[in-house]
N, C-alpha and C positions, 0 to 999 in steps of 0.2 A: 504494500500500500504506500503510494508516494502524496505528499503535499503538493498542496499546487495552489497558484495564486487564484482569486477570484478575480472573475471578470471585473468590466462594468454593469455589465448584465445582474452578473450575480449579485455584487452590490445593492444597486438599486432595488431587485425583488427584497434583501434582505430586511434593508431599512424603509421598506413599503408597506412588507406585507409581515413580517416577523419580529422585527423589533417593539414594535407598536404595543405586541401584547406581555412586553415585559415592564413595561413603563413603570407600573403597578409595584412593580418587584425591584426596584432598585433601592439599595441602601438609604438610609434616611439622612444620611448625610452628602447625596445626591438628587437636588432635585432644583427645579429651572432659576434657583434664588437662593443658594444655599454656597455650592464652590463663589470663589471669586473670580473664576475663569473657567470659561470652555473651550478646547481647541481643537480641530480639524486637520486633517495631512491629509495631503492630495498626492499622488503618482505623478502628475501633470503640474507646473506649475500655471497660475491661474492670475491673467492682468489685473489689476487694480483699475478704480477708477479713475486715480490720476495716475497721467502715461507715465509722468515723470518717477513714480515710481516703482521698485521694479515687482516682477509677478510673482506670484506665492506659492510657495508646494506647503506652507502650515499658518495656520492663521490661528491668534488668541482672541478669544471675546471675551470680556465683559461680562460678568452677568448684572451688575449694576454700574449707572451712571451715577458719577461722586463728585462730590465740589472741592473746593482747592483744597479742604484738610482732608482729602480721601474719605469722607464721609459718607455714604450710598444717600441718594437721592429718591430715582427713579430705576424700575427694573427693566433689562432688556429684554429680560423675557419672562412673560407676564403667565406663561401657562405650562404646565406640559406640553400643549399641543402648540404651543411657539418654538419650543425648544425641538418640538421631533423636526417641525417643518425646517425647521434649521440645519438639523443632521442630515434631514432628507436630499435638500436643496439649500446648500449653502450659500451660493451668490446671488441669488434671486430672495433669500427670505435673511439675509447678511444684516445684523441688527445694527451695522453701522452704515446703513444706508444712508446717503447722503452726505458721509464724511468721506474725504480723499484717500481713507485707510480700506474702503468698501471693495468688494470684489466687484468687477464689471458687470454688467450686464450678458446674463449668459448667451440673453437673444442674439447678442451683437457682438460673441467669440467662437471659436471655434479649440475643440469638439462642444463648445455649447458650458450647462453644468456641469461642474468639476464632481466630480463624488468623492464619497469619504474613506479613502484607504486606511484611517482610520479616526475614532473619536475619542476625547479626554476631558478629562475635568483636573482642576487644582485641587492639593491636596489644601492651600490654605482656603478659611471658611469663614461668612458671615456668621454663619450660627453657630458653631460651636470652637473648638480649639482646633490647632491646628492639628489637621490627621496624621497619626503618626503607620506611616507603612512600609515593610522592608521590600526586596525586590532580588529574586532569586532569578538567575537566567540561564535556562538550556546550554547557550554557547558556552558560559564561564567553565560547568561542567565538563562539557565536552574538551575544553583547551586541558584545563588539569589535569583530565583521565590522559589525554594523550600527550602531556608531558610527562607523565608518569611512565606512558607505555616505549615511550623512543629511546632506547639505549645511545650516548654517544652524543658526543656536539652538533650542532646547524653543519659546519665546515663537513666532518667526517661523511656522515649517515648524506649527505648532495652529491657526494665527487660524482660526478660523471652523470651528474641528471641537469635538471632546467630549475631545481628547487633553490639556487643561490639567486635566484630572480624575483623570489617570493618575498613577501613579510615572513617573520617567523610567525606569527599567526597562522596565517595561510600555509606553512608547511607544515607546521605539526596537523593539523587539522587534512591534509593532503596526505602526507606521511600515515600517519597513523590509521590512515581508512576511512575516518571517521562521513569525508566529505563522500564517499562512495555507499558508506549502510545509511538504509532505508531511514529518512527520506532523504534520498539520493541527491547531491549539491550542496544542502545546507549545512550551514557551521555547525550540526552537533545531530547527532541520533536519536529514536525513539526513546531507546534506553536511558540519556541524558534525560528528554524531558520525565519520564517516567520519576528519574533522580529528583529533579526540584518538587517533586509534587510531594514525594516522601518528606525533603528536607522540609516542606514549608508545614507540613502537619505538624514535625519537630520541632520547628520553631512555637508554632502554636501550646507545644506541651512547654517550654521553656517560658514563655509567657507566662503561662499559669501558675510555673513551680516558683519562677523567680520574682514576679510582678504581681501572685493573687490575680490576675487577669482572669474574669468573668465572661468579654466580650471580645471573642477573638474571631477573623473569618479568614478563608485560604480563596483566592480567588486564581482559578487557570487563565494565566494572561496572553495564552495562543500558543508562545515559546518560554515559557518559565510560569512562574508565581506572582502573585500580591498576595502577600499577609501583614492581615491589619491586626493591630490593638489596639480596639473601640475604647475601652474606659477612659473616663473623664477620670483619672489620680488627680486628688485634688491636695495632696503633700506635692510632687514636683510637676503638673502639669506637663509632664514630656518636652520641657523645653528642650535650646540648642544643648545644653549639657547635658542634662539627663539621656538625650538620644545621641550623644557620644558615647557614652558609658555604655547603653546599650549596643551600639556597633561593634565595639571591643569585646565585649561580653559573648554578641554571637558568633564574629570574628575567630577571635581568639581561643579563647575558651571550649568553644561549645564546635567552633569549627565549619560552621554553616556558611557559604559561599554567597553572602550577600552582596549587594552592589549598597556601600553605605549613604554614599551622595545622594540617594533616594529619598532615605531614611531623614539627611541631614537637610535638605534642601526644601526649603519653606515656597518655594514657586516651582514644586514639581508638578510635571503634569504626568498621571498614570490614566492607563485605558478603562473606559467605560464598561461596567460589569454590564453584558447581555448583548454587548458590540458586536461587531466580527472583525476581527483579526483578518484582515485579505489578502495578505501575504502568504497565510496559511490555510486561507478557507474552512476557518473555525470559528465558532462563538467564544468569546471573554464570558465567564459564568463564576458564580461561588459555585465551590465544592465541598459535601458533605467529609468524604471518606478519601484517604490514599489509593484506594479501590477505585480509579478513575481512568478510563482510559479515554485518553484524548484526540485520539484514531477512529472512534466509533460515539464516544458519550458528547463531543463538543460539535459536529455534524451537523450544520446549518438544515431547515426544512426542506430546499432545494436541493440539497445538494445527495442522491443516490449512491450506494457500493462504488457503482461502474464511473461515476464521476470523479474516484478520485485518483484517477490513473489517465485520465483523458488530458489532451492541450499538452504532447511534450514538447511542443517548441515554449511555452510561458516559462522562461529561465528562473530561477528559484530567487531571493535577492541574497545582496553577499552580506546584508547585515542581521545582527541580531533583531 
């Protein structure tokens, strides 16, 4: 079974006809007035309104209009059903319409609507504290296991191949196989992702044992993890220290291969639980259990067995 990018096609049916009925179900610390930003990535990048600036493959919004002491004013978007039309159709229903910062008019670009290769929100929040969440990633796995597995220096293990032309990134991941098992081209294997799913449930029991953490969720982010710790600690509110410590803590100690700048970075933007991932042609979803397979359980409604070996000229991308 290979990954494969989603179309435009399949995009558009997903955030049409599939997303819609998750709305309901999203975290309570996501909804059309709550992050302080929502963001969008396009495949394509996409004119602006004013020529003079240049065109976008990621756009941040707003969810509230603020006055000069960053104070929220007015909302950009006033409903659920603002917010999906947004996701649906970003430069046509663009909440900064009529600023120079606005996407064009799709009638009058070409291929027309940008679609959303993928969607985000800020972990910072009008309503509550800032979300603290870590971020485990297939590829990281994938590079360690196969530093682990390549006996011998960069220099030695090349002579006489084309691999002194690579990053070393790219050659252990070359080297080691990794770019050849299933799903064939990408920076890391089933097995990798299978990894982060285990590690992030770990993390979860670490939370609890080390934090009393009540409120924890594991969320499948397409190629890796999001694991949150919901509680409000109202001794150190998770600030910038307290989520050092904690970095170190999973780091170090405990040995979980997180990506800390996540954790530590108060304007991060992580992917929308019930999105799709379209690089991978999967849904972003919480998950109950390490019992998840994300080959078969994350499976957009469109998308069939026989669809996911179909399209081998769609090249896989080379990032995580």
């Amino acid at each position: 079974m290979a990954w494969r990018k989603a179309t435009r096609d399949d995009i558009y049916t997903y955030y049409t006809e599939q997303f819609p009925e998750y709305a309901d179900q999203l975290p309570p610390f996501i909804s059309p007035t709550a992050p302080k930003e929502f963001g969008i990535s396009f495949r394509e990048r996409h004119p602006t309104r004013n020529e003079d600036r240049p065109a976008r493959d990621f756009i941040r919004r707003n969810t509230w209009r603020t006055d000069t002491d960053g104070e929220p004013h007015s909302p950009n978007f006033t409903s659920v059903e603002e917010l999906l039309s947004f996701i649906q159709s970003p430069a046509r229903h663009d909440p900064y319409r009529g600023s120079e910062y606005a996407l064009a008019d799709p009638d009058l670009t070409e291929p027309g609507e940008p679609v959303a290769a993928g969607v985000y929100y800020g972990l910072d929040n009008w309503e509550r504290p800032w979300v603290l969440a870590v971020d485990i990633d297939a590829k990281d796995i994938a590079l360690a296991r196969a530093d682990r597995t390549i006996d011998g220096d960069r220099e030695d293990a090349a002579t006489g191949t084309h691999y002194k032309d690579m990053s070393r990134e790219e050659w252990l991941l070359t080297t080691s196989g990794i770019r050849e098992a299933d799903p064939a081209g990408y920076p890391y294997a089933f097995t990798d992702i299978d990894r982060t799913i285990e590690y992030g449930f770990e993390t979860c029991d670490i939370f609890e044992h080390e934090f009393n953490a009540t409120e924890t969720m594991v969320v499948y982010s397409g190629q890796g993890v999001h694991v949150y710790l919901l509680d409000d600690d109202l001794d150190y509110r998770y600030d910038e220290q307290s989520r050092e410590v904690l970095n170190d803590l999973l780091l170090e100690h405990y040995e979980i291969p997180i990506d800390p700048v996540v954790t530590a970075d108060r304007s991060r933007l992580l992917r929308v639980p019930y999105s799709l991932h379209a690089d991978v042609c999967r849904v972003v979803q919480p998950i109950d259990s390490p019992v998840f397979d994300a080959r078969t359980d994350a499976r957009p409604q469109f998308l069939d067995e026989s669809d996911d070996n179909t399209d081998p000229d769609q090249h896989p991308p080379t990032h995580a």
